[in-house]
N, C-alpha and C positions, 0 to 999 in steps of 0.2 A: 504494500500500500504506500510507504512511505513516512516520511515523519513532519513533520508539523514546521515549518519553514517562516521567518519571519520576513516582512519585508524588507532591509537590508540585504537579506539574505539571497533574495529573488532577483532585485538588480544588479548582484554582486553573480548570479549566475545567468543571467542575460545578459550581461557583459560578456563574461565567459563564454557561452554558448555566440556571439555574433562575431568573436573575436577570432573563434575556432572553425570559422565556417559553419553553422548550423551545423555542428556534431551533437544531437539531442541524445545520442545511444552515449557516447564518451558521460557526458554531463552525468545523463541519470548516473552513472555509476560512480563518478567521482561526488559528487555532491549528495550521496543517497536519496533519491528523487526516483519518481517513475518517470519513464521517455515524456509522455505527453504532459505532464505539468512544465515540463520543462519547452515543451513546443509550445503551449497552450501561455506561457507567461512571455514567450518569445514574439509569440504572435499578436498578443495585446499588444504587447512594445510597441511593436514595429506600424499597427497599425493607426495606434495614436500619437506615435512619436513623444510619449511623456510616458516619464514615470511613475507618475500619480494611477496609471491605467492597472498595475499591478497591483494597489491596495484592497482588501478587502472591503466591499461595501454589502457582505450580505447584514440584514437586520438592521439599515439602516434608511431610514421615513425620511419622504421627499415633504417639501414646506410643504403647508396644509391649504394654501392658496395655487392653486391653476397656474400655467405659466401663461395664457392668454385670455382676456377678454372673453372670446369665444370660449373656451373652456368654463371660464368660470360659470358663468349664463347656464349652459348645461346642465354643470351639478346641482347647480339653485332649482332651472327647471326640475329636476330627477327627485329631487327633496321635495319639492311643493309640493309633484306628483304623487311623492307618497304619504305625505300626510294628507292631501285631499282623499286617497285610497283609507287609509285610515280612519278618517270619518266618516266616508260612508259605508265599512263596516259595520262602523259604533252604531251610526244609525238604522242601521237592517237588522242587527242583533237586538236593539233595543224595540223597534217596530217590534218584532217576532217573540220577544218576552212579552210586550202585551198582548199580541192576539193569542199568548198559550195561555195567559193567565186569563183574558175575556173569556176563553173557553167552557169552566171550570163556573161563571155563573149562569145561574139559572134564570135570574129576569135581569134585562138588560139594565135598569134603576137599580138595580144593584151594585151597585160599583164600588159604594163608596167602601170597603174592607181592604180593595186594590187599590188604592189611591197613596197606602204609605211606601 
């Protein structure tokens, strides 16, 4: 599987690995590393040209704001829509308690026991 590699450590073998001609087989084995982490961290490099590309960003939350206008608009729609959904469940569930519970009387003037 391999062992648990810091980042200094990543750029100090992507150095290594570009320096050596993409030798990923040589790498894994001198740096104890599997081939593809060692491709896979080569290939970020190279495709961003920054080193920042190597750092780990799993578990890490994007700002809680959209990055555009149009975006935002969206989510806002997507929210409203669901609380409008939510109240007319409220409402169909509460319609549907009273016609179970009008059920149950016998003369329509009757009501007033259902009323609390």
């Amino acid at each position: 599987m391999g062992r648990k590699v810091s980042y200094d450590e990543k750029i100090e073998i992507v150095k290594w690995v570009l320096k050596h001609n993409h030798d990923y087989k040589q790498a894994a084995q001198k740096f104890d590393i599997t081939y593809s982490r060692a491709y896979a961290w080569t290939q970020k490099y190279e495709q961003a040209n920054d080193w920042t590309a190597l750092k780990d960003q799993r578990g890490k939350t994007r700002g809680r704001q959209p990055a555009d206008r149009e975006k935002q608009l969206l989510k806002e729609i997507r929210g409203l829509k669901a609380k409008l959904r939510e109240r007319e469940v409220q409402i169909a569930f509460s319609k549907k308690l009273i016609e179970i519970s009008n059920r149950e009387v016998k003369r329509p003037n009757d009501i007033k026991r259902f009323k609390k």
